[in-house]
C-alpha positions as CSV (number, residue, x, y, z in Angstrom):
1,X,-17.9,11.8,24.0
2,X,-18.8,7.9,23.8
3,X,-15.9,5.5,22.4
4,X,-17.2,4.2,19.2
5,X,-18.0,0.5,19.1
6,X,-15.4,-1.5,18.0
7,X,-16.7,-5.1,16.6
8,X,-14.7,-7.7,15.7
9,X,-14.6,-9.2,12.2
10,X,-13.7,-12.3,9.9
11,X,-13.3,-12.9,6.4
12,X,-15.7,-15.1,5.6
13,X,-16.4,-15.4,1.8
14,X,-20.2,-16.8,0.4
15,X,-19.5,-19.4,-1.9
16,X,-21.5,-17.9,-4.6
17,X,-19.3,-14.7,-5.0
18,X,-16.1,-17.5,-5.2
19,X,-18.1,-19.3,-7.8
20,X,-19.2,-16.5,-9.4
21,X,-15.7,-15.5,-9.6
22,X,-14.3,-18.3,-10.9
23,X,-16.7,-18.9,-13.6
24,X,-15.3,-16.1,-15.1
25,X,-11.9,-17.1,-14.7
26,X,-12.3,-20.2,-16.4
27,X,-14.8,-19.5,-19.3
28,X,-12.0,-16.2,-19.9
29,X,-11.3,-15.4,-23.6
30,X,-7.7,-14.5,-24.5
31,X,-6.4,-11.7,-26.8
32,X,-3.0,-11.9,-29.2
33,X,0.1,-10.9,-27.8
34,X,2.8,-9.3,-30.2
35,X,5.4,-12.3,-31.5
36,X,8.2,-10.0,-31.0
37,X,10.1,-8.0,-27.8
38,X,8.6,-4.1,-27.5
39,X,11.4,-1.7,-28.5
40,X,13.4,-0.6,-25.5
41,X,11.5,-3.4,-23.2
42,X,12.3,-6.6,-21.9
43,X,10.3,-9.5,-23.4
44,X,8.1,-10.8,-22.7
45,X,6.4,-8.7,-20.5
46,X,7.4,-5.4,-22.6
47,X,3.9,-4.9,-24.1
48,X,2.7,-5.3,-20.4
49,X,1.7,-8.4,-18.7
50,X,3.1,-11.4,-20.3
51,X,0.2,-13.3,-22.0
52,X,1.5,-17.0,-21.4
53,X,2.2,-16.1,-17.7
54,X,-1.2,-14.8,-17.4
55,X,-2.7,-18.2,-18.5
56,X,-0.5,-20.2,-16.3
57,X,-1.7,-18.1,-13.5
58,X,-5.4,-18.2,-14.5
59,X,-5.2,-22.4,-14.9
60,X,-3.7,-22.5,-11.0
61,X,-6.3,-20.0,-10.4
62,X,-9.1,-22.3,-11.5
63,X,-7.9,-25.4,-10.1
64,X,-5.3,-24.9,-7.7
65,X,-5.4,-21.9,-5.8
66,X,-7.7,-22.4,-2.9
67,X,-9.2,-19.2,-1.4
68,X,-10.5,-21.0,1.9
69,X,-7.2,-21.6,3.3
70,X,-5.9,-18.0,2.0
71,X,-9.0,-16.9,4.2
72,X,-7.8,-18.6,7.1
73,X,-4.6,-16.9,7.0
74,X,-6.3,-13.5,6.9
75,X,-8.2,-14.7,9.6
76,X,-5.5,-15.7,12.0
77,X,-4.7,-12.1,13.6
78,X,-7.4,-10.0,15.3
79,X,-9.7,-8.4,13.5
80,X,-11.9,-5.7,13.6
81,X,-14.9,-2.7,12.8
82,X,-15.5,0.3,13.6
83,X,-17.1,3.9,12.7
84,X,-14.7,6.7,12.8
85,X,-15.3,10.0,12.5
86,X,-13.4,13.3,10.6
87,X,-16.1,16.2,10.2
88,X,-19.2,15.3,9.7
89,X,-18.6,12.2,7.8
90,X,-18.2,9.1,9.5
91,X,-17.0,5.7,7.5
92,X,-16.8,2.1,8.9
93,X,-13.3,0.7,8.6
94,X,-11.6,-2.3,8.9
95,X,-8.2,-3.1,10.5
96,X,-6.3,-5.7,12.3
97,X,-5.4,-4.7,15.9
98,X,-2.4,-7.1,17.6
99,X,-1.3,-5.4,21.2
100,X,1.8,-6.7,22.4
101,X,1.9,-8.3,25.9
102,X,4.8,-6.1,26.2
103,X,4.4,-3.0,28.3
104,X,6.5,-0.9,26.7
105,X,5.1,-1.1,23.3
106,X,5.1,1.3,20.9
107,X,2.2,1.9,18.8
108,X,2.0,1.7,15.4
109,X,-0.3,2.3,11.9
110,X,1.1,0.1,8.5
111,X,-0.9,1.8,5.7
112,X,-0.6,-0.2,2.3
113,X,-1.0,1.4,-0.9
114,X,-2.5,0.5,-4.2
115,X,-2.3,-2.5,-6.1
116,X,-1.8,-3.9,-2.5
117,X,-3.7,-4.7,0.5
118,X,-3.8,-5.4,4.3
119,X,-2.3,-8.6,3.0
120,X,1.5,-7.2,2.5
121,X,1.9,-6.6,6.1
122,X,0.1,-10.0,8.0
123,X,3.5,-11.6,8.2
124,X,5.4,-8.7,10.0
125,X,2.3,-8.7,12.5
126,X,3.7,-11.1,15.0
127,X,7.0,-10.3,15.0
128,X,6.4,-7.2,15.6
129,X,4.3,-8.1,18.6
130,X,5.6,-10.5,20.0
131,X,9.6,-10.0,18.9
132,X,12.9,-11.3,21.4
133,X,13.0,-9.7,24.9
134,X,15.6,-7.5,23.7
135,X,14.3,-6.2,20.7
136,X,11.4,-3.4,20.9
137,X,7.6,-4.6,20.7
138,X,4.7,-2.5,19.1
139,X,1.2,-2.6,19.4
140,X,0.0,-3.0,15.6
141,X,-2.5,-2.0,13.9
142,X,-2.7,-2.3,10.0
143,X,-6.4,-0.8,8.4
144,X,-7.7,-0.6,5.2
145,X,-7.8,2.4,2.8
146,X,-11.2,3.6,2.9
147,X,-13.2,2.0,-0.2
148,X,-10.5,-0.9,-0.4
149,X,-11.4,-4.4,0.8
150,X,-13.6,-4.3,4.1
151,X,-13.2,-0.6,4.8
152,X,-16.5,1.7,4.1
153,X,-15.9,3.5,0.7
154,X,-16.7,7.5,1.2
155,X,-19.5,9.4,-0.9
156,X,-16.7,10.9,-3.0
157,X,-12.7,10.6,-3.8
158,X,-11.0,11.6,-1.4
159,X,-7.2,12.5,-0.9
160,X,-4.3,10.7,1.3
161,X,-4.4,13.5,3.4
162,X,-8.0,13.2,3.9
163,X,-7.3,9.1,4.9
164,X,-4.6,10.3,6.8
165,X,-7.4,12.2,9.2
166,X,-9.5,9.2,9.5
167,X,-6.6,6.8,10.1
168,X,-5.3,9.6,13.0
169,X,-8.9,9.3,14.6
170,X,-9.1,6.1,14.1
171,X,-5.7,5.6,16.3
172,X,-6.5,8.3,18.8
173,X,-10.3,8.5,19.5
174,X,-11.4,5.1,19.0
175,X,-8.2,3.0,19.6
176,X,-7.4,5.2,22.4
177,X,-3.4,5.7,21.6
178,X,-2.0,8.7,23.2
179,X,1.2,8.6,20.6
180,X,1.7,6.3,18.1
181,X,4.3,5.8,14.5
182,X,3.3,5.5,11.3
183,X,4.7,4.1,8.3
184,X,3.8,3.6,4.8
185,X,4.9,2.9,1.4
186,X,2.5,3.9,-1.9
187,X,-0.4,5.2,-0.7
188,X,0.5,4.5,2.6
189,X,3.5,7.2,2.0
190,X,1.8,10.5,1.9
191,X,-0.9,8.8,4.5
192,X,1.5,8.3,6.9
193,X,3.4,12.0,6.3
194,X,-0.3,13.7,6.3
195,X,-0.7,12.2,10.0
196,X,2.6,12.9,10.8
197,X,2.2,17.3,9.4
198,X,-1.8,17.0,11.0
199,X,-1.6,14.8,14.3
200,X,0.3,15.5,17.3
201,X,-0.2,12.1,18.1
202,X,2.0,10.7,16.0
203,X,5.5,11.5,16.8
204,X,7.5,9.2,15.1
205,X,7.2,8.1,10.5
206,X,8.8,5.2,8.5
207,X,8.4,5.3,5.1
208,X,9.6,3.4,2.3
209,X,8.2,6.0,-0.6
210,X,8.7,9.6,-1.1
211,X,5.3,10.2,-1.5
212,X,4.8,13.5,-0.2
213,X,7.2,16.5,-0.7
214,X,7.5,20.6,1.1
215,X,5.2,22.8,-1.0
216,X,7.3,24.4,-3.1
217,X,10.9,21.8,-2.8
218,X,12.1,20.6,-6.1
219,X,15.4,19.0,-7.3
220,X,18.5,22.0,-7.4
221,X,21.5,20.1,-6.8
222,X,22.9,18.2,-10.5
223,X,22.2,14.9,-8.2
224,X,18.7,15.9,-7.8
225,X,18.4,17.1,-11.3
226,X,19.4,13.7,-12.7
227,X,17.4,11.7,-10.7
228,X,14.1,13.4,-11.4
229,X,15.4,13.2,-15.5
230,X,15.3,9.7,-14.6
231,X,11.4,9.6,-13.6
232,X,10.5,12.0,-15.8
233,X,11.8,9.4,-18.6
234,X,9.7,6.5,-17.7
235,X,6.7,8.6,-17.0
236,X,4.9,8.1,-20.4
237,X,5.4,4.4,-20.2
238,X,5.2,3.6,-16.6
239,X,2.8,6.4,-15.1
240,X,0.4,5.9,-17.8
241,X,-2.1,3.8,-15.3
242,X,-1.9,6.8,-12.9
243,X,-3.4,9.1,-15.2
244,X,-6.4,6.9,-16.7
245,X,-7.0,6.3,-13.5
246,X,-7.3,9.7,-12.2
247,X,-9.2,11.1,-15.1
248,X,-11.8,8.4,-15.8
249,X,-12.1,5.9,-12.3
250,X,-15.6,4.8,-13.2
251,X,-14.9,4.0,-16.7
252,X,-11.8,1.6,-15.8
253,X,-13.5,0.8,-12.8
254,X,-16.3,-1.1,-14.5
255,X,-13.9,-2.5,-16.9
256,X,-11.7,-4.3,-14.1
257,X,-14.3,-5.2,-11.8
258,X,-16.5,-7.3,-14.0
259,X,-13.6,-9.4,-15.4
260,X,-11.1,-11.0,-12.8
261,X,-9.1,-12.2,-15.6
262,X,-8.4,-8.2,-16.4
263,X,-8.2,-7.0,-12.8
264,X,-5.5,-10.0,-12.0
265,X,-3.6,-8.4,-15.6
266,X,-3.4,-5.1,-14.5
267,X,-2.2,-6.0,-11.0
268,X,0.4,-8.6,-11.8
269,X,1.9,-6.1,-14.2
270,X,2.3,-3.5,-11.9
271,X,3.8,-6.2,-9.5
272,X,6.4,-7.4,-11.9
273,X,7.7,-4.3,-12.9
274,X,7.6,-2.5,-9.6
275,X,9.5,-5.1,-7.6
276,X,12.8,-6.5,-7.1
277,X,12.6,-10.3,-9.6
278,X,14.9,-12.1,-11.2
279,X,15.2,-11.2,-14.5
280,X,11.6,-11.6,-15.1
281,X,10.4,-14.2,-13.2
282,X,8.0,-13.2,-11.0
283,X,7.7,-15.7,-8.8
284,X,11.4,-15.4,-7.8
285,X,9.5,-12.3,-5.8
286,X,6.0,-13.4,-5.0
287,X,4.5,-16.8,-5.0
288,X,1.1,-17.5,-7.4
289,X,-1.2,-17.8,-3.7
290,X,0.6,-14.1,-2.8
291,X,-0.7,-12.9,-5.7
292,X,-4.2,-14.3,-5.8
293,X,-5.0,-13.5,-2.5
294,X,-4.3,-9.7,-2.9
295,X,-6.2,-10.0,-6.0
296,X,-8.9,-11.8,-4.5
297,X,-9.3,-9.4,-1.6
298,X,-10.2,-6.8,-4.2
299,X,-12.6,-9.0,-6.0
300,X,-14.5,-10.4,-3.1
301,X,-15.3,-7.0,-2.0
302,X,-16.2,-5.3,-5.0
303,X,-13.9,-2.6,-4.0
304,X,-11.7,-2.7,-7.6
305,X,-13.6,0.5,-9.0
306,X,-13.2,2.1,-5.7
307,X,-9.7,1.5,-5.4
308,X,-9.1,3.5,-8.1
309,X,-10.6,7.3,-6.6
310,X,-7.6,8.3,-4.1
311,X,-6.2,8.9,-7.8
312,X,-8.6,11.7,-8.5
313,X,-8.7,12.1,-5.3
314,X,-5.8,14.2,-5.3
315,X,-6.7,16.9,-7.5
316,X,-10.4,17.4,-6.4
317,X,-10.2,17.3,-2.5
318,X,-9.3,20.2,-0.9
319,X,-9.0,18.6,2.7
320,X,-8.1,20.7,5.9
321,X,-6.0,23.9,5.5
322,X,-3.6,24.9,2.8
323,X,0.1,23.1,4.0
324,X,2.2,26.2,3.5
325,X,5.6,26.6,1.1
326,X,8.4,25.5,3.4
327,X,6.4,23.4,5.6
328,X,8.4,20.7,7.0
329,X,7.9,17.1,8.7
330,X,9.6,17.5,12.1
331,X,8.9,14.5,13.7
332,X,12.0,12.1,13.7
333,X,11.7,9.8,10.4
334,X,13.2,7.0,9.0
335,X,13.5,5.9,5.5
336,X,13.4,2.4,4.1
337,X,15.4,3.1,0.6
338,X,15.0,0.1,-1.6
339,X,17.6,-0.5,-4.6
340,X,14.5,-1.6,-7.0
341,X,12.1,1.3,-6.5
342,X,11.2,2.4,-9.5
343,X,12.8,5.6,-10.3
344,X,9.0,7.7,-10.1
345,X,8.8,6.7,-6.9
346,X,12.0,6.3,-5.5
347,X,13.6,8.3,-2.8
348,X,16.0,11.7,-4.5
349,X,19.2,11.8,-3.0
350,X,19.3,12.4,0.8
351,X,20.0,16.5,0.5
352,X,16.7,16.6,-1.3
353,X,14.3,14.5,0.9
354,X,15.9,16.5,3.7
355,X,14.3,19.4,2.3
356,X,10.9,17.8,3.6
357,X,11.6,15.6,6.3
358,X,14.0,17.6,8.5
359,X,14.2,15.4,11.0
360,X,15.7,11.9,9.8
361,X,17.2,10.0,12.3
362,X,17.7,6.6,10.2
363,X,18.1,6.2,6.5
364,X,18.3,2.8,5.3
365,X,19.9,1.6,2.2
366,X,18.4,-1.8,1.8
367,X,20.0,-4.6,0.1
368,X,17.2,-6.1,-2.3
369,X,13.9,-5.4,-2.9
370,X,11.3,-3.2,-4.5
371,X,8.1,-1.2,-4.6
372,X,5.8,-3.3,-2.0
373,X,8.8,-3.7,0.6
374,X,7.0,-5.7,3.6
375,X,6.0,-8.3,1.3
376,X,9.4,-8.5,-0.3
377,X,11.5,-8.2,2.4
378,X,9.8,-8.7,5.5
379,X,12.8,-9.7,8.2
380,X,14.5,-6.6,6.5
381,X,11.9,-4.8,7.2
382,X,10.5,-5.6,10.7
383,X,14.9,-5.3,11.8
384,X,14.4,-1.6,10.1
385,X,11.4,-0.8,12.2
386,X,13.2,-2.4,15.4
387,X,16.3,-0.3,14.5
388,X,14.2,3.1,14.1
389,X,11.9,2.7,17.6
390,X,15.5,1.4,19.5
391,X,16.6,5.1,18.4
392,X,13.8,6.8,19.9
């Protein structure tokens, strides 16, 4: 079977789509906010994101923020192209490949999630290639989610598992890897445990999300019990976004994608809450050109709409065989617990995750941070990874 081609790629932005971009940033009409705090919500970002905030950020947007030099950044690793195959379906995606000069190396896929991007894991890239002599060294490769940024969108939505297939060919038949560890967080969660149930390649999984679950496992113990209360509570409030965009993606799709003011809203609000800020302040956890450039990366590739279907995804693709009730992850795991993970997606207690991941050689109770965990705490994070492959 040939190898597929493999071209290498830069960001490179026309100047129109930037202008075009920030026209509509600055010519932006603004809506009222409510005077006083929402009941049971911390102003002022309790009716969502915080109005005067969003302004500040849409001024440095305009005139401060300058996309060129964010460019450079995402062009400062290795980039690259290539088709990759799962049935008969073939899509073009996009990831960074770094191989360490190291010849002991391990191999490794970061798979981000949504609101985020490649962009979350760019500064663990080095370290993790080129780390001490006596720390371990990985060959990395972080791609985009197929229809997000420079990755080919597929003809229809399509589930994590289904990514999960493409990302394990994408490793395997065109990178060439004869084993390799995966790791995710969001999306990248049940990505990363569909490659390690459906690839024999991959035999070893960090995740900082419990994103997938043993067909048929639920909470039994009272510790259990009360931590899925907990979720269950915020669900109406905080899981609201995952159901509009689930049941109408096109709808919200066009919405966000023709005003960058309204895509940069719906992402910084997810950001705020999700992560580990002081009080909130949001830039006590991300800085205004962090922010922009993950927005921008959406924006630039019109990919906002299509960055919504893994949602419906879900429900409506029946990829690969049933996974049968009782089936367990085997492969040793690690988990990368953070204190402020919401409590929908946070990790239950250990006796319940164990339940699915039967193998869990390292479980990590991290000191600070949230939701989007390389971009939060990235030396935490790269020592966790170090810590896990030293194990195996």
């Amino acid at each position: 079977m040939p190898q597929p081609k493999i071209t290498p790629f830069k960001v490179d932005v026309a100047q129109t789509t930037l202008d075009r971009i920030l026209s509509r940033v600055k010519d932006a009409t603004w809506p009222s906010a409510p005077a006083h705090s929402a009941k049971g919500a911390s102003a002022p970002w309790g009716y969502g994101t915080n109005l005067d905030y969003m302004k500040e950020l849409a001024a440095y947007w305009a005139d401060g923020f300058d996309w060129r030099k964010a460019e450079a950044a995402l062009n400062a690793h290795p980039q690259f192209k290539a088709p990759v195959t799962v049935g008969t379906e073939t899509l073009e995606l996009h990831f960074y490949h770094v191989k360490s000069a190291r010849l002991d190396a391990t191999p490794i896929i970061l798979s981000h999630g949504w609101p985020g991007s490649v962009f979350e894991f760019l500064q663990l890239i080095e370290p993790l290639a080129n780390p001490p002599a006596d720390q371990p060294a990985f060959h990395v490769v972080v791609p985009s989610l197929p229809g997000y940024g420079y990755s080919q969108c597929p003809a229809n939505p399509i589930s994590p598992r289904h990514m999960g297939a493409y990302f394990s060919s994408l490793m395997v038949d065109v990178l060439g890897y004869g084993s390799f560890m995966a790791q995710g967080g969001d999306w990248g969660g049940p990505i990363s445990a569909a490659m390690a149930l459906d690839c024999d390649a991959c035999t070893a999984l960090h995740i900082n999300i419990h994103g997938w679950w043993t067909p048929g496992v639920g909470p039994e113990m009272e510790e259990e019990q009360a931590h899925a209360a907990a979720g269950q509570a915020m669900q109406l409030m905080e899981g609201s976004y995952f159901t509009m965009q689930m049941a109408k993606p096109v709808s919200l799709g066009l919405a966000l994608e023709d005003s960058p003011i309204g895509w940069a809203s719906w992402v910084i609000e997810k950001f705020n809450t999700w992560s580990h800020t002081d009080g909130n302040d949001i830039e006590s956890a991300y800085s205004k050109d962090q922010m922009l450039t993950n927005i921008m990366l959406y924006l630039v590739t019109n990919t906002v709409g299509t960055s919504l279907w893994p949602y419906r995804g879900v429900f409506e693709d029946g990829f690969g065989e049933p996974i049968a009730p009782g089936t367990q992850v085997t492969i040793p795991t690690a988990i990368a617990n953070l204190p402020h993970e919401i409590p929908m997606y946070a990790f239950p207690p250990r006796t319940q995750v164990e339940r699915s991941y039967c193998n869990i050689v390292q479980w990590t109770d991290f000191d600070a941070g949230g939701h989007f965990a390389a971009l939060e705490q990235p030396e935490a994070f790269v020592e966790d990874l170090r810590e896990f492959a030293a194990k195996l």
